[in-house]
C-alpha positions in Angstrom: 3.8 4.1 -25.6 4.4 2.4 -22.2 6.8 4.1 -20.3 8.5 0.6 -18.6 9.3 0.0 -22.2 12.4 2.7 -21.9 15.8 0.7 -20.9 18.0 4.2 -21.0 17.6 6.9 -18.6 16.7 10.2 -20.1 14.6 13.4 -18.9 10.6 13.3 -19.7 10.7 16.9 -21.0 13.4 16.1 -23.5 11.8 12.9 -24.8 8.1 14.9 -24.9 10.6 18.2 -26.9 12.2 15.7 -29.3 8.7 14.1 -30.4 6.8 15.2 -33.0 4.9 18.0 -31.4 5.2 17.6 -27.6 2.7 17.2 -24.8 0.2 18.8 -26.7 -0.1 16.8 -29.3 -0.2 13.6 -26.5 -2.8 14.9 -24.7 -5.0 15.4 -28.1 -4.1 11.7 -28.6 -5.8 11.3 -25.2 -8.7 13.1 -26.3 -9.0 10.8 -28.9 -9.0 7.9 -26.8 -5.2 6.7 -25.7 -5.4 7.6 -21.8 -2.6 5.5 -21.7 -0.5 7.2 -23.5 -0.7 10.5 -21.9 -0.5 8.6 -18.4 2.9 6.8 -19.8 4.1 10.2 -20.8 3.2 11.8 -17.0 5.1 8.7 -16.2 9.0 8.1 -15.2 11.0 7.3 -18.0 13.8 4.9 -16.2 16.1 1.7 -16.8 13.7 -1.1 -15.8 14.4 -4.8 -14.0 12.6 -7.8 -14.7 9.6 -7.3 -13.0 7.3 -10.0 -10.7 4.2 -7.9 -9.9 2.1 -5.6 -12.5 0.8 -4.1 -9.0 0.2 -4.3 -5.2 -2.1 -4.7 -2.9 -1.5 -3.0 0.8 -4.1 -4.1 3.6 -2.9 -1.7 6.2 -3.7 -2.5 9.9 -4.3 1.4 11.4 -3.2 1.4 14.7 -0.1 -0.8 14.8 -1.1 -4.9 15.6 0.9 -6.6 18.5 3.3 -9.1 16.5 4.4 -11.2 19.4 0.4 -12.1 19.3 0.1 -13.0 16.1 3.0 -14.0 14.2 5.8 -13.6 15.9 5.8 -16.7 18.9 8.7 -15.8 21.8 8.5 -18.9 24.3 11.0 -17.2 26.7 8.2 -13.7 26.7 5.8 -16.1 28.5 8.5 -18.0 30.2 9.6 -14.8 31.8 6.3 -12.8 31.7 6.3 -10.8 34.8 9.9 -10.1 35.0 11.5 -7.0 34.1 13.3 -6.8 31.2 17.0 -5.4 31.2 17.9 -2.9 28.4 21.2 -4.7 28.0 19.7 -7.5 27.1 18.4 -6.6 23.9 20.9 -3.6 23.2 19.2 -0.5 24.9 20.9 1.3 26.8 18.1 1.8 29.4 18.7 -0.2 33.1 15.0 -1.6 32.8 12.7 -1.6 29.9 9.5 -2.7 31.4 7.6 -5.4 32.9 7.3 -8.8 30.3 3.6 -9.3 29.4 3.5 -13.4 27.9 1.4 -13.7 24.8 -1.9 -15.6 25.6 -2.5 -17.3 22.0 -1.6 -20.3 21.1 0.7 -20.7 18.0 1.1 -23.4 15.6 3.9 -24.0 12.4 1.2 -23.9 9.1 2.1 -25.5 5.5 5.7 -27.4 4.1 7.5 -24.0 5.2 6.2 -24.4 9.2 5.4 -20.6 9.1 3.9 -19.8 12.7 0.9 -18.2 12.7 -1.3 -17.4 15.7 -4.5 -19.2 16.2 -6.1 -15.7 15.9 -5.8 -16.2 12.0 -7.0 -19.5 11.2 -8.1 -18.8 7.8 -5.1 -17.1 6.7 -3.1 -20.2 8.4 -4.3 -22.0 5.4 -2.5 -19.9 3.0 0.7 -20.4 5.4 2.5 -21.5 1.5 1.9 -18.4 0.3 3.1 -16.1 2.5 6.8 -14.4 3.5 6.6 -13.5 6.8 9.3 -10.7 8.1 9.6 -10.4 11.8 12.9 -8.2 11.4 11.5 -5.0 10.1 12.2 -1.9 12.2 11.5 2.0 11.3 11.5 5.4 13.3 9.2 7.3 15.3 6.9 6.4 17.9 4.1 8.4 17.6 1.4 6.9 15.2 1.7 10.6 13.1 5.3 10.2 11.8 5.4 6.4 11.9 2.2 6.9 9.2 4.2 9.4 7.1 7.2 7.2 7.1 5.1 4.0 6.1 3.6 6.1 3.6 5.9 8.6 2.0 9.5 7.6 3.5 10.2 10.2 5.3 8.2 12.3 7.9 9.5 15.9 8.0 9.0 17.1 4.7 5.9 16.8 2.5 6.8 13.6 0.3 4.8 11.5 -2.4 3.1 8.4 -1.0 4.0 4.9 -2.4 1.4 4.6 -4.5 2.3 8.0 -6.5 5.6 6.7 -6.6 4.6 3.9 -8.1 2.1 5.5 -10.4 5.1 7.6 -11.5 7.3 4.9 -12.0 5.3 2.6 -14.4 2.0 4.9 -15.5 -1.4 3.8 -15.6 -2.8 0.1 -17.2 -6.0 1.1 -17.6 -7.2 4.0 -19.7 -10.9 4.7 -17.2 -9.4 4.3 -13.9 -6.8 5.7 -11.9 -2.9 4.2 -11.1 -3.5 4.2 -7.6 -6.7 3.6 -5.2 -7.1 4.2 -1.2 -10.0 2.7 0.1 -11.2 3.7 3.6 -7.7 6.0 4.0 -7.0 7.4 7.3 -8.1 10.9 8.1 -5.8 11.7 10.6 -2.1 11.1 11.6 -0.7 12.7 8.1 -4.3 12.5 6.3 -4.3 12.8 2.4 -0.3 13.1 3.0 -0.2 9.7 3.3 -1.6 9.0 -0.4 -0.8 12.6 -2.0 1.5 13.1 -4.8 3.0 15.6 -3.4 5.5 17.6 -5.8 4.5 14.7 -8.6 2.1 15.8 -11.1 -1.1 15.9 -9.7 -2.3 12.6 -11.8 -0.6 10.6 -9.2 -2.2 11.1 -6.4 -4.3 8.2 -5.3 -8.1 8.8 -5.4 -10.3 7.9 -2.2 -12.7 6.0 -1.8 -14.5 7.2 1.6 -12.5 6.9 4.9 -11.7 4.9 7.5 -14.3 5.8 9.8 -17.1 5.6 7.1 -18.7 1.8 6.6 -17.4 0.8 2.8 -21.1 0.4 1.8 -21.7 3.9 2.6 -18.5 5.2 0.6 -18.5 7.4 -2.2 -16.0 9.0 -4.9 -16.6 12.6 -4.7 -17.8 14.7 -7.2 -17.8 11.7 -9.5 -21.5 12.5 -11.0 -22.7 15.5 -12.6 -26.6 16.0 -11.4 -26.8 18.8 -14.0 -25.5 18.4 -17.2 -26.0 14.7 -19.4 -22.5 12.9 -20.7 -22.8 14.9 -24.1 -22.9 18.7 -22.5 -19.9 17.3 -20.3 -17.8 15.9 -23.1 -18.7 19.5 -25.2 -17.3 21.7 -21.5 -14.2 19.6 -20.8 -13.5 19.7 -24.6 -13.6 23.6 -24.5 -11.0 23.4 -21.4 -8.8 21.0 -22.6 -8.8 23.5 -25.6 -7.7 25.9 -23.7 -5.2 24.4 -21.5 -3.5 23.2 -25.0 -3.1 26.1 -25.7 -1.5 27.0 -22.4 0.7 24.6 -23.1 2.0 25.9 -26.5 2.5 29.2 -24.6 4.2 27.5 -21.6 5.7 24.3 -22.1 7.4 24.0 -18.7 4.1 24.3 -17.0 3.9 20.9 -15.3 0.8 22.0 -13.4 -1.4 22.0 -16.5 -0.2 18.5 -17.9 -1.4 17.2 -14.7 -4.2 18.6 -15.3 -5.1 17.7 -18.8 -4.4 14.3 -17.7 -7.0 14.4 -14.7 -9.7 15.8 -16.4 -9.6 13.1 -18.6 -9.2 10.5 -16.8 -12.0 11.9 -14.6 -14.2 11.6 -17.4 -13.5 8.6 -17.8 -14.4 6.8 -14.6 -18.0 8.3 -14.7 -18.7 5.4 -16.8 -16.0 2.9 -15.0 -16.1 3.6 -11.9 -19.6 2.7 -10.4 -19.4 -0.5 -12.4 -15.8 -1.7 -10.2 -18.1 -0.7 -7.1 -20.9 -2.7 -7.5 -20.3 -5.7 -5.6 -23.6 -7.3 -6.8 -22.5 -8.5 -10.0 -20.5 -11.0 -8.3 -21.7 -14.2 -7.0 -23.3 -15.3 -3.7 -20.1 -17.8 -3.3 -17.7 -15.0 -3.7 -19.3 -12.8 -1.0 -19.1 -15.9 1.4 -15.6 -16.0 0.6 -14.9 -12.8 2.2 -17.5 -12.8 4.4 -19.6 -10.5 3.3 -23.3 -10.4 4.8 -22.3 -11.4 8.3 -20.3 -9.9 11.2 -17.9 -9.0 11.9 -16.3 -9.6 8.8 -18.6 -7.4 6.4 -17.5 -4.4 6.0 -13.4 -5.2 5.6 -14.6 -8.5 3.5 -16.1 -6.0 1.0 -12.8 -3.6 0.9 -11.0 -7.0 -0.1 -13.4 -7.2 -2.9 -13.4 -4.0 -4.0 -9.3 -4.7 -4.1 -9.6 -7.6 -6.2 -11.8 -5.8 -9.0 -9.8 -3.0 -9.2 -6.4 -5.2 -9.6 -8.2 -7.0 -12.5 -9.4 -3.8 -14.1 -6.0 -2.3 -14.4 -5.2 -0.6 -11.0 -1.1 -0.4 -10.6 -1.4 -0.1 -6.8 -4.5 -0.1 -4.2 -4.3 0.0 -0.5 -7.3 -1.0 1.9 -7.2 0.2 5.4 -9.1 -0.7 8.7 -10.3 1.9 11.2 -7.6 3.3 13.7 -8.8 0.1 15.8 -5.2 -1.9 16.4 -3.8 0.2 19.0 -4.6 -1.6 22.0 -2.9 0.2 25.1 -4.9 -1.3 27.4 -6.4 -4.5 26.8 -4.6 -6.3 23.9 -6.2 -9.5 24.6 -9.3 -8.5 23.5 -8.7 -6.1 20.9 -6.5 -8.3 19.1 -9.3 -10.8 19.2 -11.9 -8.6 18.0 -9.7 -6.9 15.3 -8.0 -10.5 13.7 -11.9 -11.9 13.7 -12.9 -8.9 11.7 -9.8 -9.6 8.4 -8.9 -13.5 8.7 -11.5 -14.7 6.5 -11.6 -11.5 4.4 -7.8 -11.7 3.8 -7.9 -15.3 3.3 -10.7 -15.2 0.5 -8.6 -12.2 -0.9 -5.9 -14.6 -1.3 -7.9 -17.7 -2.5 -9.8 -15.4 -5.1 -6.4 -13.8 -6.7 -5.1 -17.1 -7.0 -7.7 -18.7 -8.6 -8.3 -15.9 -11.1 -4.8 -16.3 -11.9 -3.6 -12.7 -10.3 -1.6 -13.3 -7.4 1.2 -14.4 -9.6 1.4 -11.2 -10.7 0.4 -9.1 -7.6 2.2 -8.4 -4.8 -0.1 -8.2 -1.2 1.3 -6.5 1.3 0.1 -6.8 5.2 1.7 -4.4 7.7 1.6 -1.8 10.3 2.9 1.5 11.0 4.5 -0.4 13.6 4.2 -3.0 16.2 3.7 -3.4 20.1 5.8 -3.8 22.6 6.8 -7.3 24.9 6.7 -5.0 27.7 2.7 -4.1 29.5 1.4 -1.1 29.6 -2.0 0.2 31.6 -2.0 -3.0 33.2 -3.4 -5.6 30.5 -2.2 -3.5 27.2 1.1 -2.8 25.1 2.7 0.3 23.8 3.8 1.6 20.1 7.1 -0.5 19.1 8.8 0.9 15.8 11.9 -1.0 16.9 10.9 -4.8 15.8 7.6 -5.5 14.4 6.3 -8.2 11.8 5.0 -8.0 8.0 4.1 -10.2 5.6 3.8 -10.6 1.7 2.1 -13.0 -0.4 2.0 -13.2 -4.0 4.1 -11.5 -6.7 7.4 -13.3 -7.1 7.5 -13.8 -3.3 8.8 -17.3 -2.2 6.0 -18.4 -0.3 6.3 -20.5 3.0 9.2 -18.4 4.3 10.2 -16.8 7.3 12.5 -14.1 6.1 14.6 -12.4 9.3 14.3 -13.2 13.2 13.9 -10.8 16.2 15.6 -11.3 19.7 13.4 -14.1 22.3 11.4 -11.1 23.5 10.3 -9.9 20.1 12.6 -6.1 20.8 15.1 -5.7 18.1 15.6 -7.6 14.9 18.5 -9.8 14.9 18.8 -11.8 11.4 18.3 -10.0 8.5 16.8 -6.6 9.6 14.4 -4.8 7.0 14.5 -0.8 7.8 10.8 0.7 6.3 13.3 2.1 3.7 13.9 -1.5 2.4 10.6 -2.5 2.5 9.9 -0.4 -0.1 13.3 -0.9 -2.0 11.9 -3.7 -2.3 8.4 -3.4 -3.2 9.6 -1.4 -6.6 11.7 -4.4 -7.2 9.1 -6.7 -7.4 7.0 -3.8 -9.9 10.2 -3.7 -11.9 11.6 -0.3 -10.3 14.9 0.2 -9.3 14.4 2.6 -6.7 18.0 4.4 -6.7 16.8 5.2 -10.7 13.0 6.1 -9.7 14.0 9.7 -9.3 11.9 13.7 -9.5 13.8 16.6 -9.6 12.3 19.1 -7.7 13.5 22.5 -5.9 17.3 22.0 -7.3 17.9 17.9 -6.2 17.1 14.6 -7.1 14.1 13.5 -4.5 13.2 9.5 -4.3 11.2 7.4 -2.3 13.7 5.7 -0.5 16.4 9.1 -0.1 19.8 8.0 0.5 18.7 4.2 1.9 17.5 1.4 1.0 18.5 -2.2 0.3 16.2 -4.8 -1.9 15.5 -7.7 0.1 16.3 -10.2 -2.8 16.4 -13.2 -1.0 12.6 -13.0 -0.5 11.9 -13.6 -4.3 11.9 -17.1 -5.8 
């Protein structure tokens, strides 16, 4: 039973009440060995569209990366760099904005679509074909905090679940030993686990870390995911005695939601003792591959092995998986330099992320994702820096349906506002559950009396980004 195999909308609890013998009898058929089912039945049941992508893949740029520097080209910035620029100009309502602060890298139109790309990305220039870049997205908030929380759960003043629960929700999870959704290096700060929780979706949803941000990938660990005690045959024996019992439960309290989370988790948990450290052992692949991300050498190691580590866990079954760099792209003072230092660090690793998909045949089928909280601003700040810019920033996609070689949107000459095609963070991910196959006005939770979804009351697809 796969739940994207439902085309009529109906409530999980009344499909699980008009089966044979309910829950309990689908987590026994977990027990037995069909994961999969009990994840489908944790799962949304919802009217589905065709869909483009099995999963995604989010590379996540902490800190908010200036797009006038690296995608984004605005001849007049550097034409009038220096100059103040007037609020009425670009729709604010402010006298002056700022002083203009001209980009300093070169930029160049890449592959049959003539995407611009800065020269701080050379390798990922040569996927140019590939890629829909969108230099009209906007969102709210300044502060990294709630721009985090909206990028991550929609919405920033109420605990919300993340994208990836959402999307765990909406379509279950592929593989029976591994989990729906997988944060490597997450951010530990500016919303924390909020920003891959499951909030009030059941706990089975929430994505499962893989160290943090500040901790080399090398050195990451899953917690808790060895016993040192007890062998595999005195663990199967305990969890067998509690899943007893919370069966049991069940039969006493159907509406307990809480407790088919958790025979779901302790399963699944099970599971992965076995699955798990095989996905992380990047020396079963070849010395070519690791050159390909740039593993082994600076500074290109340590983000080159997340982009592995994405790529085996999007062949092994993993619905969505988002890989994060340190909080190092927030460059108040001296964007010149940091820009440099962070691009040199994920070119080649995002580039051989692309390259390998492809030619393992997945990036048909898998939507990558590259984005930012938000961006920076056309304006200098600290003398040689730029400052948060929710208003107009740049993203791109690659893979999954998208039509590659396209610029989708435009922002004003100075890189402000968008002005063609503006993408609100709410349609951004409208429009990453369309390309899984989710319509996200249908992807629905009742909790606490309403109706709760990722997108609220917003959101339009972007459809014109799709081939």
């Amino acid at each position: 039973m796969k739940c994207n195999q439902f085309t009529v909308t109906t409530n999980r609890r009344q499909m699980l009440k008009s089966s044979a013998c309910g829950f309990g009898s689908v987590a026994l058929a977990a027990m037995a060995g069909q994961q999969q089912t009990t994840l489908a039945a944790e799962a949304a049941v919802i009217p589905h569209i065709p869909a483009r992508a099995k999963r995604v893949i989010f590379l996540f740029m902490w800190g908010g990366p200036s797009h006038v520097d690296l995608f984004d080209p605005k001849p007049e910035l550097n034409k009038r760099a220096g100059e103040q620029l007037a609020g009425e100009s670009v729709g604010s309502s402010r006298k002056h904005l700022g002083t203009l602060l001209g980009s300093p890298f070169q930029f160049q139109q890449h592959g049959e679509g003539g995407v611009w790309i800065s020269e701080l990305f050379p390798h990922l220039a040569q996927h140019a074909d590939r890629m829909c870049v969108i230099p009209s997205l906007h969102t709210n908030g300044s502060a990294h905090g709630e721009a985090l929380l909206r990028l991550h759960t929609g919405q920033a003043n109420l605990v919300r679940p993340s994208v990836g629960a959402w999307v765990s929700y909406g379509l279950g999870c592929e593989s029976e030993n591994l989990p729906a959704f997988i944060t490597i290096s997450p951010p530990r700060g500016h919303g924390g686990v909020q920003n891959y929780g499951s909030a009030f979706l059941p706990a089975v949803h929430q994505g499962s870390a893989i160290g943090s941000a500040e901790t080399p990938i090398a050195d990451a660990v899953v917690s808790n995911l060895k016993n040192p005690r007890f062998n595999e045959t005195l663990q199967r024996s305990q969890l067998e005695l509690i899943q007893s019992i919370n069966r049991r439960h069940l039969q006493e309290n159907v509406a307990d939601k809480n407790i088919e989370g958790l025979i779901a988790n302790y399963e699944l948990a099970f599971r992965m003792q076995s699955t798990m450290p095989k996905v992380m052992d990047l020396r079963s692949e070849t010395k070519e591959t690791h050159a390909l991300y740039g593993i082994g050498t600076e500074p290109t190691n340590n983000f080159g092995r997340q982009c592995l580590l994405a790529r085996k866990f999007a062949e092994n079954g993993v619905r969505y998986i988002q890989v994060s760099t340190d909080y190092t792209w927030d460059h108040h003072k001296e964007v010149q330099k940091g820009s440099i230092a962070e691009s040199a660090k994920v070119d080649r690793p995002i580039a051989g992320l692309l390259a390998d998909l492809d030619q393992r045949g997945l990036l048909d089928d898998t939507l990558v994702v590259w984005g930012a909280e938000f961006g920076r601003t056309p304006m200098v700040e600290n003398g040689d820096g730029r400052n948060h810019h929710p208003q107009g920033f740049t993203m791109w996609m690659a893979g999954g349906g998208v039509r590659g070689g396209l610029t989708y949107g435009a922002s004003d000459d100075f890189g402000y506002r968008p002005v063609e095609n503006e993408v609100h963070m709410h349609d951004l991910h409208a429009t990453i559950l369309y390309a899984l196959g989710l319509d996200h006005e249908q992807l629905t939770y009742n909790h606490a009396g309403r109706n709760f979804r990722l997108t609220d009351l917003y959101g339009n697809v972007a459809h014109d980004i799709f081939a």
